[in-house]
Structures are given as structure tokens and as C-alpha cells.
KOLTILO-67359 format. One record per atom (N, C-alpha, C): z, x negated, y; atom name; residue in three letters; residue number from 1. Coordinates in Angstrom, 3 decimals. Example, Ala and Ser with C-alpha at 12.3 -4.5 7.8 and 13.67 -1.06 7.14 Angstrom:
KOLTILO-67359
pz:7.800; px:-13.190; py:-5.690; atom:N; type:ALA; seq:1 .
pz:7.800; px:-12.300; py:-4.500; atom:CA; type:ALA; seq:1 .
pz:7.800; px:-13.200; py:-3.300; atom:C; type:ALA; seq:1 .
pz:7.080; px:-12.850; py:-2.250; atom:N; type:SER; seq:2 .
pz:7.140; px:-13.670; py:-1.060; atom:CA; type:SER; seq:2 .
pz:7.870; px:-12.900; py:0.030; atom:C; type:SER; seq:2 .
//
This chain:
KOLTILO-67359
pz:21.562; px:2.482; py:2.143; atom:N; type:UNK; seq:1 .
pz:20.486; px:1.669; py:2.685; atom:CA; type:UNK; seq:1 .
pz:19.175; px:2.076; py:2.028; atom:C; type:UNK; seq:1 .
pz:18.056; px:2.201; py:2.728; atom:N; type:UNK; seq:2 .
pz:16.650; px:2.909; py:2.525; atom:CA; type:UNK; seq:2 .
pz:15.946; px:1.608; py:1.359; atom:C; type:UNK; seq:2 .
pz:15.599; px:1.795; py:0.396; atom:N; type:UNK; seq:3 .
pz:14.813; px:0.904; py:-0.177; atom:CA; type:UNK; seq:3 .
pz:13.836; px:1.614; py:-0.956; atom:C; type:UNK; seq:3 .
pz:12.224; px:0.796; py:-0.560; atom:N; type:UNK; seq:4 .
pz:11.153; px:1.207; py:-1.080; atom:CA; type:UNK; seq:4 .
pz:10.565; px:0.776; py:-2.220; atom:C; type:UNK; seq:4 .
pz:10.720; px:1.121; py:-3.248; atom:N; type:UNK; seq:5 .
pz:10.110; px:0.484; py:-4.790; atom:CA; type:UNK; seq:5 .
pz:8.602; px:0.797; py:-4.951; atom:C; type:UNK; seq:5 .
pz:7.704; px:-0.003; py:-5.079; atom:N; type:UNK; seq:6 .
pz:6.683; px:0.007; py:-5.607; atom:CA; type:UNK; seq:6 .
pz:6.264; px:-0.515; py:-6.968; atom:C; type:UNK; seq:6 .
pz:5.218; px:0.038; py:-7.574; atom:N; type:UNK; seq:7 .
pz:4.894; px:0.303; py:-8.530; atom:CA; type:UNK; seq:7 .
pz:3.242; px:0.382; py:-8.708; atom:C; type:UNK; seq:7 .
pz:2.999; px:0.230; py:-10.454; atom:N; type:UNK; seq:8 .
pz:1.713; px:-0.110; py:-10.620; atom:CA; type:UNK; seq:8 .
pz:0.673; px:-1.442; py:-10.554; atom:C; type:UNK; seq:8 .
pz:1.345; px:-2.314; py:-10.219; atom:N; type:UNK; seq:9 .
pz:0.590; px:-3.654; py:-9.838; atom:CA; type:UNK; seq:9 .
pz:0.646; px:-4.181; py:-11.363; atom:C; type:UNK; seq:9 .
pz:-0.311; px:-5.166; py:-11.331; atom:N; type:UNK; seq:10 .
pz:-0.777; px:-5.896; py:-12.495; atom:CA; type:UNK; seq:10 .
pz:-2.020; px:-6.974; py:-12.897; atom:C; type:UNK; seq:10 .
pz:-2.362; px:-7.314; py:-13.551; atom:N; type:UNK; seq:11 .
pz:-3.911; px:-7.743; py:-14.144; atom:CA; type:UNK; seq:11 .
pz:-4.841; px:-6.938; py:-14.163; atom:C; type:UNK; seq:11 .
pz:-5.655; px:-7.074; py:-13.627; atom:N; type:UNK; seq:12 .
pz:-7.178; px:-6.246; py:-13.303; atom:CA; type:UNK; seq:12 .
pz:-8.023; px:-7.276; py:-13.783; atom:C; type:UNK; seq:12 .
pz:-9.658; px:-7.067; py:-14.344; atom:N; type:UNK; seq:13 .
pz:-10.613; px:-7.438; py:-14.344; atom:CA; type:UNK; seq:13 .
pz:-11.419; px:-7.288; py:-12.868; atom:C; type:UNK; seq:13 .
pz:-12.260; px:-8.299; py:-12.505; atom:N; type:UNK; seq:14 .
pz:-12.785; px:-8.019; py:-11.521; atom:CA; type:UNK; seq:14 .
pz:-14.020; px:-6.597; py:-11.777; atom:C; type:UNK; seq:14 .
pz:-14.017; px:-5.684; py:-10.974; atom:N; type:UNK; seq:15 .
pz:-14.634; px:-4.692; py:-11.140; atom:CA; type:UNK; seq:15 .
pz:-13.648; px:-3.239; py:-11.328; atom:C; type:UNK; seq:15 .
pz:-12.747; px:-3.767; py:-11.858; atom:N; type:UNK; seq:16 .
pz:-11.476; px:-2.842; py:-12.817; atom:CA; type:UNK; seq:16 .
pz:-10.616; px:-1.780; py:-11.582; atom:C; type:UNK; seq:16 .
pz:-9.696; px:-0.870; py:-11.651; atom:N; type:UNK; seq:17 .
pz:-9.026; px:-0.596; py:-11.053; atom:CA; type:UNK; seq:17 .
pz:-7.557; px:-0.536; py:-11.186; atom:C; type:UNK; seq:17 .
pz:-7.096; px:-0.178; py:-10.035; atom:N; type:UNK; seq:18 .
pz:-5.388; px:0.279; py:-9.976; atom:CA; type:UNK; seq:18 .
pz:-5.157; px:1.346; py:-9.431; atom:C; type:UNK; seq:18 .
pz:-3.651; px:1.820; py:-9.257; atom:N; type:UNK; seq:19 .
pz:-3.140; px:2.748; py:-8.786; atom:CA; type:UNK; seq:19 .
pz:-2.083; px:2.084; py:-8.458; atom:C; type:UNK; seq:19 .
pz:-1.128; px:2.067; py:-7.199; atom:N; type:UNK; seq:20 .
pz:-0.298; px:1.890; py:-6.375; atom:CA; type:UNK; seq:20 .
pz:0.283; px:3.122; py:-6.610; atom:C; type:UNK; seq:20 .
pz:2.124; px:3.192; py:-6.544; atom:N; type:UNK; seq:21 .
pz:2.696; px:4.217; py:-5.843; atom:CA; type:UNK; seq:21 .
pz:4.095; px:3.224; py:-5.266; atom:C; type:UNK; seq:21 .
pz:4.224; px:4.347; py:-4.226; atom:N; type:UNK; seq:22 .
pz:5.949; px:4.112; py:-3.311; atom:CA; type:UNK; seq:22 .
pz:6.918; px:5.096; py:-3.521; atom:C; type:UNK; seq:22 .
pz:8.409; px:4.494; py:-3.657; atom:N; type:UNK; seq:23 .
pz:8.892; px:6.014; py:-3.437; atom:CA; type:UNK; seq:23 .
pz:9.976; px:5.181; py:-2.601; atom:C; type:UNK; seq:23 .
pz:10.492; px:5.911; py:-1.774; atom:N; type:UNK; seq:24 .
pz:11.874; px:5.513; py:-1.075; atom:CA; type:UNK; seq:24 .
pz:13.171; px:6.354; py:-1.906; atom:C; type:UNK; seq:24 .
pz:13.961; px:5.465; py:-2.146; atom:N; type:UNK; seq:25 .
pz:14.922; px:5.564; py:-2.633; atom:CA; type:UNK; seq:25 .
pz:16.030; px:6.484; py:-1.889; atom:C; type:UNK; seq:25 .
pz:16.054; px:6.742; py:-0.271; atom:N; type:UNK; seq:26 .
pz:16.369; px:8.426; py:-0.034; atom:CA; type:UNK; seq:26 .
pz:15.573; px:8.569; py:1.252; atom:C; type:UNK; seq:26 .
pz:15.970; px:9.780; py:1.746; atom:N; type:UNK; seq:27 .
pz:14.882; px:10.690; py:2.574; atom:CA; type:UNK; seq:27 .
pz:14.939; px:9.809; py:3.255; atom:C; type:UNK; seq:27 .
pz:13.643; px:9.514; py:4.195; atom:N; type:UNK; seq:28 .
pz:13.190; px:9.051; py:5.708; atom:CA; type:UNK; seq:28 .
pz:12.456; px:9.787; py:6.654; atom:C; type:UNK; seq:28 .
pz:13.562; px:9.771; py:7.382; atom:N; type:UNK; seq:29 .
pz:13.196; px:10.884; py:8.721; atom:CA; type:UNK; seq:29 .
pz:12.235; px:10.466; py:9.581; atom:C; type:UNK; seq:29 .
pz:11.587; px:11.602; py:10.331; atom:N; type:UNK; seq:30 .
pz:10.666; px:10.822; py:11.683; atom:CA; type:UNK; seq:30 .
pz:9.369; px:9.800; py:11.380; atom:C; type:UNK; seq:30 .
pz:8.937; px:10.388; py:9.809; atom:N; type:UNK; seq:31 .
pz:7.890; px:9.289; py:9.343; atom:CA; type:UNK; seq:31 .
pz:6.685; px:9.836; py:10.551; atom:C; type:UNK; seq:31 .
pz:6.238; px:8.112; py:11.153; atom:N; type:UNK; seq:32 .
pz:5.334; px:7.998; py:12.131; atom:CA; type:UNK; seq:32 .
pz:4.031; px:7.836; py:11.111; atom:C; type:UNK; seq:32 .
pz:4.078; px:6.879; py:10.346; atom:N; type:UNK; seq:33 .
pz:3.062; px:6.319; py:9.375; atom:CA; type:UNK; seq:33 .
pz:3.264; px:5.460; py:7.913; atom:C; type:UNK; seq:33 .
pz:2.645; px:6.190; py:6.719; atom:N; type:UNK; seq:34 .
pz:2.850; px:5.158; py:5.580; atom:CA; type:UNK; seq:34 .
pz:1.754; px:4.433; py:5.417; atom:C; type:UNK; seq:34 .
pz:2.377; px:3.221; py:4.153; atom:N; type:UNK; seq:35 .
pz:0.753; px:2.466; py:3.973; atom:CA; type:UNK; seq:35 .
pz:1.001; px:1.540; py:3.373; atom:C; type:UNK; seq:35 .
pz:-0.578; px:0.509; py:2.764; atom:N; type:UNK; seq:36 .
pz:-0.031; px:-0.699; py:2.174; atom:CA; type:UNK; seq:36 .
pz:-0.525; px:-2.022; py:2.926; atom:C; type:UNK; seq:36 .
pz:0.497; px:-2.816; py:2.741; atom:N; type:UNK; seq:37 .
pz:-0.276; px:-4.075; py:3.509; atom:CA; type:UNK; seq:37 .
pz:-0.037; px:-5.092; py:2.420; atom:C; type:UNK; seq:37 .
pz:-1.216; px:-6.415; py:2.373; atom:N; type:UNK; seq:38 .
pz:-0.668; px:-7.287; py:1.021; atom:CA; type:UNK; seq:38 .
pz:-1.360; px:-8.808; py:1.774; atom:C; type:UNK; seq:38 .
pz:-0.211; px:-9.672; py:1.139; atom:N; type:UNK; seq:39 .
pz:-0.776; px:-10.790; py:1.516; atom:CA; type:UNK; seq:39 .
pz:-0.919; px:-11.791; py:0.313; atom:C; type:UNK; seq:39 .
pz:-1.948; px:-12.446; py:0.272; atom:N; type:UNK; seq:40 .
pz:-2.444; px:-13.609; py:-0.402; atom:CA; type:UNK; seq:40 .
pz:-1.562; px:-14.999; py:-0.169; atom:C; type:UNK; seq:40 .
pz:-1.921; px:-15.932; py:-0.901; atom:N; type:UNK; seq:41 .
pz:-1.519; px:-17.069; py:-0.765; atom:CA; type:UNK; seq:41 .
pz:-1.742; px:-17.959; py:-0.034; atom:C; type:UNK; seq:41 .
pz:-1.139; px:-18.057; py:0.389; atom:N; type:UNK; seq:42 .
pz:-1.820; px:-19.181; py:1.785; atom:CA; type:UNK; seq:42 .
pz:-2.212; px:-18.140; py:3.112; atom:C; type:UNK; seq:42 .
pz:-2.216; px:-17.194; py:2.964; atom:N; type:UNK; seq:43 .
pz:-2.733; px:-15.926; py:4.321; atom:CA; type:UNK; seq:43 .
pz:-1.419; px:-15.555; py:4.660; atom:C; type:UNK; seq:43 .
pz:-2.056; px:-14.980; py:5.851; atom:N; type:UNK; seq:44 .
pz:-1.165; px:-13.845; py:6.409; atom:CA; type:UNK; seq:44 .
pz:-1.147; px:-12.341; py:5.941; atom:C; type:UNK; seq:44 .
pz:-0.055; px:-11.874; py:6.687; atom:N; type:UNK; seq:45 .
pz:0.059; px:-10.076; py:5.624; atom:CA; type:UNK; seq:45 .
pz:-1.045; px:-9.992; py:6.355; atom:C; type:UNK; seq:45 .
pz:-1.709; px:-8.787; py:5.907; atom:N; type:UNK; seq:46 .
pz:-2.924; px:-7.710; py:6.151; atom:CA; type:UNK; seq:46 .
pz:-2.463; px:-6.517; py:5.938; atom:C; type:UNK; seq:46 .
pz:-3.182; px:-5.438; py:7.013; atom:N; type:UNK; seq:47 .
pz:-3.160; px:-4.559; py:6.620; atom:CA; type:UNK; seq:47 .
pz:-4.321; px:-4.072; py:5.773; atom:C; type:UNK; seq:47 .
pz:-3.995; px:-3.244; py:4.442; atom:N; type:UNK; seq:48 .
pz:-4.772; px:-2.452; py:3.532; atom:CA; type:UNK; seq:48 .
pz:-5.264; px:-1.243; py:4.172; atom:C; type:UNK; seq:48 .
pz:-4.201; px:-0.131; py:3.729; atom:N; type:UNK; seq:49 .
pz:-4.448; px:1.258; py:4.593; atom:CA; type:UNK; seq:49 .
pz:-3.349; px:1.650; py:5.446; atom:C; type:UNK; seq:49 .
pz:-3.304; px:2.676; py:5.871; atom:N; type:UNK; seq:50 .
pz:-2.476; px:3.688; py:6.294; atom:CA; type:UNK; seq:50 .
pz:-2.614; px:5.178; py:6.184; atom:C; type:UNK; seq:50 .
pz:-1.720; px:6.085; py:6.048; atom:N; type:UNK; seq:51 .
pz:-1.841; px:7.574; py:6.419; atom:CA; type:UNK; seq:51 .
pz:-0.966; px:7.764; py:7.406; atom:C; type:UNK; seq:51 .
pz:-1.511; px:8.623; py:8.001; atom:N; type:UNK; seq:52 .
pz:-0.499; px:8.473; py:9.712; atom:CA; type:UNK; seq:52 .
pz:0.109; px:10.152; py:9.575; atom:C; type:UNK; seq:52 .
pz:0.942; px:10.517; py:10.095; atom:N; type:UNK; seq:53 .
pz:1.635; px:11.823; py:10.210; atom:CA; type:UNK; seq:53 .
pz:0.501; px:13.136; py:11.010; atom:C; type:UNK; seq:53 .
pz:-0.335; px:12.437; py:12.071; atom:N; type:UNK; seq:54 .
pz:-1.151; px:13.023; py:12.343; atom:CA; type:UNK; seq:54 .
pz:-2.058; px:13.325; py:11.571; atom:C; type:UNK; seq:54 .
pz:-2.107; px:13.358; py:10.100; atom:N; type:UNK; seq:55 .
pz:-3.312; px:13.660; py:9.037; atom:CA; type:UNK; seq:55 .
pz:-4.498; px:12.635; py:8.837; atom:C; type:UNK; seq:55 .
pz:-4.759; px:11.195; py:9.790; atom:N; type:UNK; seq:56 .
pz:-5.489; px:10.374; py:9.919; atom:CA; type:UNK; seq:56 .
pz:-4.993; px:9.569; py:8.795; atom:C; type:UNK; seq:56 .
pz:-6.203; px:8.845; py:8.702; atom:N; type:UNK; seq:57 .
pz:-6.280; px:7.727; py:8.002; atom:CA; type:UNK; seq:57 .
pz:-7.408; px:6.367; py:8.293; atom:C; type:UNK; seq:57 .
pz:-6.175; px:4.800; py:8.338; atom:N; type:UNK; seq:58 .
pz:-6.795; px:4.235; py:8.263; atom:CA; type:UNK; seq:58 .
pz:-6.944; px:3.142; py:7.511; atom:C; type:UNK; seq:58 .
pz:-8.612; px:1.954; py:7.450; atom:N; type:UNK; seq:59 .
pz:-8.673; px:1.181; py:6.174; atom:CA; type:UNK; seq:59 .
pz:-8.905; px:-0.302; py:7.174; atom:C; type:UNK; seq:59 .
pz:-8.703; px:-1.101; py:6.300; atom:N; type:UNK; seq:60 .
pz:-9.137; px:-2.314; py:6.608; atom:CA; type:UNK; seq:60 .
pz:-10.395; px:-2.311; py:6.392; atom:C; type:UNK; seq:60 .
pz:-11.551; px:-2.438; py:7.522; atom:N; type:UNK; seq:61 .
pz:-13.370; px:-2.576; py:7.197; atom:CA; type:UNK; seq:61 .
pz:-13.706; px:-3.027; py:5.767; atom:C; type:UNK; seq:61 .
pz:-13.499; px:-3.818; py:4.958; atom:N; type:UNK; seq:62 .
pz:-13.851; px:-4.256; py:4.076; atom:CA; type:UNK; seq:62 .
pz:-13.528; px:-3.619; py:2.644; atom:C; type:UNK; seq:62 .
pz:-12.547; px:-2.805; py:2.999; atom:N; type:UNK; seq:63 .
pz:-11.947; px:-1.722; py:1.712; atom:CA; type:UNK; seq:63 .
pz:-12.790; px:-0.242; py:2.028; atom:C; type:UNK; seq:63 .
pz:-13.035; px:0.183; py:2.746; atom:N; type:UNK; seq:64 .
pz:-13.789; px:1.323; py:2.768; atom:CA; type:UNK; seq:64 .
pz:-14.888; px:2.018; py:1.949; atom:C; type:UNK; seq:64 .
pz:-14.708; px:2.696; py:1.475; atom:N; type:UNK; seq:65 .
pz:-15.359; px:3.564; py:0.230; atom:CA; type:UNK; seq:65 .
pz:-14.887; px:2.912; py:-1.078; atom:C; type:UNK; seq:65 .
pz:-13.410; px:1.893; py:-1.341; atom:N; type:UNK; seq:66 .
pz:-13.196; px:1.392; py:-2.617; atom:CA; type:UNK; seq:66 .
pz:-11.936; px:1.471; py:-2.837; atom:C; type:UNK; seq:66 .
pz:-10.888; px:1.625; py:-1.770; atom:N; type:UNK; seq:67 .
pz:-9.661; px:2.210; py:-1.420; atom:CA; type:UNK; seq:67 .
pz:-9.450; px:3.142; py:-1.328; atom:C; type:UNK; seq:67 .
pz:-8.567; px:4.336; py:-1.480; atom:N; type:UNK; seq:68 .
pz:-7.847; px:5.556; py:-1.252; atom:CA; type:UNK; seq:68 .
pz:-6.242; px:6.082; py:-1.117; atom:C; type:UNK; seq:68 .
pz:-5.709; px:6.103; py:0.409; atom:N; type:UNK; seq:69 .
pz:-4.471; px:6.182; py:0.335; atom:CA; type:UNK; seq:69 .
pz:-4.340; px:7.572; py:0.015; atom:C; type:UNK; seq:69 .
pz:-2.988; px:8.173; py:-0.147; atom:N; type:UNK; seq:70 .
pz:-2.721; px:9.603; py:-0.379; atom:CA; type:UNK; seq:70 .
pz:-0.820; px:9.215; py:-0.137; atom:C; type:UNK; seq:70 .
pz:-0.677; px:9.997; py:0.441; atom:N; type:UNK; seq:71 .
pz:0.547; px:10.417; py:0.608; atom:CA; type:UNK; seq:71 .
pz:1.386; px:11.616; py:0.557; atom:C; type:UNK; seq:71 .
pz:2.810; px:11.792; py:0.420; atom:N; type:UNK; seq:72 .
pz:3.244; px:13.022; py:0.852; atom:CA; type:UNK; seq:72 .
pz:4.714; px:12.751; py:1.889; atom:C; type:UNK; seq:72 .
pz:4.039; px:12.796; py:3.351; atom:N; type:UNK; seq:73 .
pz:5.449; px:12.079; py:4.061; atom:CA; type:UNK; seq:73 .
pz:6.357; px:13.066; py:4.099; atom:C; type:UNK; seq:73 .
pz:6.901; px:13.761; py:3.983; atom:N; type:UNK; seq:74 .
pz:7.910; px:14.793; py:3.544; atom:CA; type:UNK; seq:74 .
pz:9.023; px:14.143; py:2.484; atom:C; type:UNK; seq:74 .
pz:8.063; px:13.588; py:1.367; atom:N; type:UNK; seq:75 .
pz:8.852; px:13.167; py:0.065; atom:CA; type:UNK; seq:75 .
pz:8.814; px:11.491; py:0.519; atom:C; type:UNK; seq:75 .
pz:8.043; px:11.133; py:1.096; atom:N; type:UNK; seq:76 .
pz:8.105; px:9.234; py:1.472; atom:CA; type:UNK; seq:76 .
pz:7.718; px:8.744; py:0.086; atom:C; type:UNK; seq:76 .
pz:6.443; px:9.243; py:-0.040; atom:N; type:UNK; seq:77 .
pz:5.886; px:9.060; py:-1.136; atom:CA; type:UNK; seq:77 .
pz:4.444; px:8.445; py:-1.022; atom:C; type:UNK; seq:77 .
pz:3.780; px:7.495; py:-0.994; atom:N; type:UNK; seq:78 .
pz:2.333; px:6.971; py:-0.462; atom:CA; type:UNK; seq:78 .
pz:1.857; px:6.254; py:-1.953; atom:C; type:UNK; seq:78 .
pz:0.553; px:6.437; py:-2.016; atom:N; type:UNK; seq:79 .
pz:0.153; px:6.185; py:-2.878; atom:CA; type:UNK; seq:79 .
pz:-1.681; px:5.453; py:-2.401; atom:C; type:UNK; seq:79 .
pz:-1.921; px:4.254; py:-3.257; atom:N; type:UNK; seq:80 .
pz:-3.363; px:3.715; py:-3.555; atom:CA; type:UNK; seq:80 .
pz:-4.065; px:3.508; py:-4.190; atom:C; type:UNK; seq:80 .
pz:-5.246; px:4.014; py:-4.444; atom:N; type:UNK; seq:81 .
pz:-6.203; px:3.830; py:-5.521; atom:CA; type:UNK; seq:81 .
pz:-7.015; px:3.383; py:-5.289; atom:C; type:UNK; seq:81 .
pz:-7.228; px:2.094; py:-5.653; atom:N; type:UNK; seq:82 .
pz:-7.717; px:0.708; py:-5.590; atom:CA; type:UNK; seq:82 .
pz:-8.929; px:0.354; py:-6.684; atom:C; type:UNK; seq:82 .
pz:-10.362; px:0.455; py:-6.131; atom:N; type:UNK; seq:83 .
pz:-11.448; px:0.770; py:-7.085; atom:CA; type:UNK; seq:83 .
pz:-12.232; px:-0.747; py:-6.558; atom:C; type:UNK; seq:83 .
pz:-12.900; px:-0.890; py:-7.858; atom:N; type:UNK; seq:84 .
pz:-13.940; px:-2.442; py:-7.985; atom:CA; type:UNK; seq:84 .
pz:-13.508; px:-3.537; py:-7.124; atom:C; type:UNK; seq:84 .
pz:-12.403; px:-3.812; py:-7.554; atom:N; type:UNK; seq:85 .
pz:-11.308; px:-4.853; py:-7.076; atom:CA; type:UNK; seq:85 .
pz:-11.999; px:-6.123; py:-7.174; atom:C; type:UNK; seq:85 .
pz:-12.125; px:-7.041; py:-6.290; atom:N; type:UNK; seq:86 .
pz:-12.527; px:-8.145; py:-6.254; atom:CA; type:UNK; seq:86 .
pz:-11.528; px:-9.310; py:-6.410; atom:C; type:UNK; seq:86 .
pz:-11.567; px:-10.686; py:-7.173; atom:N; type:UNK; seq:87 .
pz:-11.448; px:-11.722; py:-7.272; atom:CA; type:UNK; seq:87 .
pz:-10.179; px:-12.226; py:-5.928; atom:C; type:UNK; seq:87 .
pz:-10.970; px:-12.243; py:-4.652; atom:N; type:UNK; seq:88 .
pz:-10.226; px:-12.737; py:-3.565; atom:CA; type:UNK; seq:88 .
pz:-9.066; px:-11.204; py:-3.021; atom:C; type:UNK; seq:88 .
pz:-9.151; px:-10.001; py:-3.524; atom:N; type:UNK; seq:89 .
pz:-8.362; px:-9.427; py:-3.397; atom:CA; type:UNK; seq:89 .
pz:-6.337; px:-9.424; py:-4.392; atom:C; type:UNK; seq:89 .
pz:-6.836; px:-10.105; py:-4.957; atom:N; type:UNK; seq:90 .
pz:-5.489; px:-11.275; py:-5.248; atom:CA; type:UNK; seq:90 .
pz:-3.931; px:-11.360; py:-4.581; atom:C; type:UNK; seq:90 .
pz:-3.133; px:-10.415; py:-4.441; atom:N; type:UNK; seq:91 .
pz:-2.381; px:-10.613; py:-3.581; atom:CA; type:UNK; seq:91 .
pz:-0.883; px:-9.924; py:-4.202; atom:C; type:UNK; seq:91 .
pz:-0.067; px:-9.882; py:-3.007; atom:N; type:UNK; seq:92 .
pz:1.092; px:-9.240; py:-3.331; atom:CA; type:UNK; seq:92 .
pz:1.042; px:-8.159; py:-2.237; atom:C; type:UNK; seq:92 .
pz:1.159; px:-6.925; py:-2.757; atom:N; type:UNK; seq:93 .
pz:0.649; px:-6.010; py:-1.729; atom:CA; type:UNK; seq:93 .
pz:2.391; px:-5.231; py:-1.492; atom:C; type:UNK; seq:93 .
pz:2.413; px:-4.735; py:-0.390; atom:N; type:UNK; seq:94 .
pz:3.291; px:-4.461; py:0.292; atom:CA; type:UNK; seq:94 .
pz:3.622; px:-2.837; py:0.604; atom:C; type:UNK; seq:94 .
pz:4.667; px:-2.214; py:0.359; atom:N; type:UNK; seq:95 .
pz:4.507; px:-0.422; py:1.000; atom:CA; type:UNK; seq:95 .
pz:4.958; px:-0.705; py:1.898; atom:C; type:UNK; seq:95 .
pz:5.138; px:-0.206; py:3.140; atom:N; type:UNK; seq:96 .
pz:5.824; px:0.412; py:4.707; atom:CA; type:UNK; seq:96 .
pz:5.667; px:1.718; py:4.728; atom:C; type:UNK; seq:96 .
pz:6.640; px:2.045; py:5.699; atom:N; type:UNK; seq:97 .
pz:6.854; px:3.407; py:5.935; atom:CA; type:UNK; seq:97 .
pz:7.299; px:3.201; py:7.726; atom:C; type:UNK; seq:97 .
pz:6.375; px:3.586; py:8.245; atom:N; type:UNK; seq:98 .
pz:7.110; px:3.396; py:10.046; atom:CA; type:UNK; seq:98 .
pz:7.894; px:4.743; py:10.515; atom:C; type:UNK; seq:98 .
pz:8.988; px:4.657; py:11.144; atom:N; type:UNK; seq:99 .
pz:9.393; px:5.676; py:11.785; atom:CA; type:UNK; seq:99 .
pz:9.467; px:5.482; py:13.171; atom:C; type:UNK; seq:99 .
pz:9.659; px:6.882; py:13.785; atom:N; type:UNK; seq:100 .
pz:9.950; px:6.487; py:15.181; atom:CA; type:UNK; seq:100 .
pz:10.996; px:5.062; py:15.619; atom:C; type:UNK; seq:100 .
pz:12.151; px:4.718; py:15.019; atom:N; type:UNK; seq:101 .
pz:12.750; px:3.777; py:15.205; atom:CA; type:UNK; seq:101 .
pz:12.776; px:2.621; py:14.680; atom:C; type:UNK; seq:101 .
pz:11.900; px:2.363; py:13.158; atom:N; type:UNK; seq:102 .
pz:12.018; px:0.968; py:12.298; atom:CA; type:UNK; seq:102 .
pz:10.996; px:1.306; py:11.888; atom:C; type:UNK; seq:102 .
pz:10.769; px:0.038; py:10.502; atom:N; type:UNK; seq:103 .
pz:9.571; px:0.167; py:9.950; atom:CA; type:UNK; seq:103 .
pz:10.410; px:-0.132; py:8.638; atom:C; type:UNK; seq:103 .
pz:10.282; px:0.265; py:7.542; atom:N; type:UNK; seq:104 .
pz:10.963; px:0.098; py:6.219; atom:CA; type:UNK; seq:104 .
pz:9.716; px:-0.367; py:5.250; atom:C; type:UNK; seq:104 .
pz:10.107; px:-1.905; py:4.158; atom:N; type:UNK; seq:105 .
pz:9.156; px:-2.359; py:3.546; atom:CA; type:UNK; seq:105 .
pz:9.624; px:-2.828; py:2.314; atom:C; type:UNK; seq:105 .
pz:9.233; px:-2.331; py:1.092; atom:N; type:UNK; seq:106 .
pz:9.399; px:-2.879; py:-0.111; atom:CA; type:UNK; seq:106 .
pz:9.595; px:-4.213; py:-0.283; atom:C; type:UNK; seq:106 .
pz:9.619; px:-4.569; py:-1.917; atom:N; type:UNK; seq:107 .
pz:9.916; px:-5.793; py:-1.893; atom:CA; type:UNK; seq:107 .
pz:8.301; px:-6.362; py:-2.549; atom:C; type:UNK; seq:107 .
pz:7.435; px:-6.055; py:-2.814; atom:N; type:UNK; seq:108 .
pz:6.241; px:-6.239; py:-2.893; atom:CA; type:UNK; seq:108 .
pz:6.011; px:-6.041; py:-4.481; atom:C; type:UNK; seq:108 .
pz:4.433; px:-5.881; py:-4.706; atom:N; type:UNK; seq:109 .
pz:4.217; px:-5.592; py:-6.475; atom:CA; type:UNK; seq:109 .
pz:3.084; px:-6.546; py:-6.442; atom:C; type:UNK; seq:109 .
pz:2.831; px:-7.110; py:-7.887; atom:N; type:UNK; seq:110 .
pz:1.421; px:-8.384; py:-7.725; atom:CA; type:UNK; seq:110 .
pz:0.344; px:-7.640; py:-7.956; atom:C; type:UNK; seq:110 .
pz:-0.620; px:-7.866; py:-7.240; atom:N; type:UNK; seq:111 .
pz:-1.916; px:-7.168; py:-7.952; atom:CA; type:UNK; seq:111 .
pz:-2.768; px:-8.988; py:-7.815; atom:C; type:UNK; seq:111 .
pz:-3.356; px:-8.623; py:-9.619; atom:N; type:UNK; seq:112 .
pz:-4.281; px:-10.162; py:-9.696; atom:CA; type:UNK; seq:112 .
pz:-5.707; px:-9.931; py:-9.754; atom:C; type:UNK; seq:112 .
pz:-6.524; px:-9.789; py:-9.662; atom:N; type:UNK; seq:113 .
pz:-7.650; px:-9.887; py:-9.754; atom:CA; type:UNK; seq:113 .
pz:-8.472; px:-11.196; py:-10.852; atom:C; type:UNK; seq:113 .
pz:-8.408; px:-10.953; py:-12.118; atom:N; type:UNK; seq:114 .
pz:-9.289; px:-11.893; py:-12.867; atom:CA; type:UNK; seq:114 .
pz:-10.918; px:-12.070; py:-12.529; atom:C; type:UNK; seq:114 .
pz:-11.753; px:-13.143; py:-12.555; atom:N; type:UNK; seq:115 .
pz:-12.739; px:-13.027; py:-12.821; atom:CA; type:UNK; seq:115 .
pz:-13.329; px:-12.900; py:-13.897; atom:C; type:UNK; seq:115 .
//
């Protein structure tokens, strides 16, 4: 059974950064798209980013120029670097991996945001 471990989450200062990584625990075929999505308390999931198989990439409007996904879908390996983290960015953030047939999702990592 495919399981995605993530890694890197923690206590941040507001301003501070992180680094996210995923790895799937064995190969996943037919990767359509990786990425992170995280949800807050009281919210719904969101999507963060994505890297798509077509070499694209996309952000949620409000992360742009402070986010950076990187991946290697070959290895099912996605990664985020998460710069001047804000307060309300507070969440439990999420990896996926979509394939042509499912979508495969970790069990989530905390990222906190102190003020």
C-alpha cells in the first residue's frame, strides 16, 4: 500500500521559513500532478501549490513569490520552500500525488506560525 510521509513541519517565527519534503514509500506510476495542500482550523483544505507532469506550476494567489514547489516525479518526491510565513498561515499542510487513476495523500505535518 502507497504511503506518503512528510516531513519538515514545525515552529516558525512569523517572517521565518520552512522546507517541506514528500517521499512515497514505493514507486507511483502515471504521476499526473504533485503538491501541497493544508488546512487550518476551522477551514477547509486549500490548495498551496502544485507541479504538474507537464513542467507547469501552480500557486495559490496569495503565496506567490513566497512559496516554491520543486519536485522529482520519477522518484515521487515534491518538495516546499515556504518563505516569510505569516501568522494566519497556521495549518496542517498536506502532500498529494495525483495519478491518472487516484490521488494519494499523506497523513499531514504541522506547520505553526508564531507571532
Amino acid at each position: 500500500q502507497v504511503q506518503l510521509v512528510e516531513s519538515g513541519g514545525g515552529l516558525v517565527q512569523a517572517g521565518g521559513s520552512l522546507s517541506l519534503s514528500c517521499a512515497a514509500s514505493t514507486r507511483i506510476y502515471g504521476i499526473r500532478a504533485m503538491g501541497w495542500y493544508r488546512q487550518a482550523p476551522g477551514k477547509q483544505r486549500e490548495l498551496v501549490a502544485t507541479t504538474n507532469a507537464d513542467g507547469t506550476t501552480n500557486y495559490a494567489d496569495s503565496l506567490k513569490g513566497r512559496f516554491t514547489i520543486s519536485g522529482v516525479h520519477a522518484e515521487n518526491m515534491v518538495y516546499l520552500q515556504m518563505n516569510s510565513l505569516k501568522p494566519e498561515e497556521t495549518a496542517v499542510y498536506y502532500c498529494h500525488q495525483d495519478t491518472y487513476w487516484t490521488t494519494y495523500w499523506g497523513q499531514g505535518t504541522q506547520v505553526t506560525v508564531s507571532a
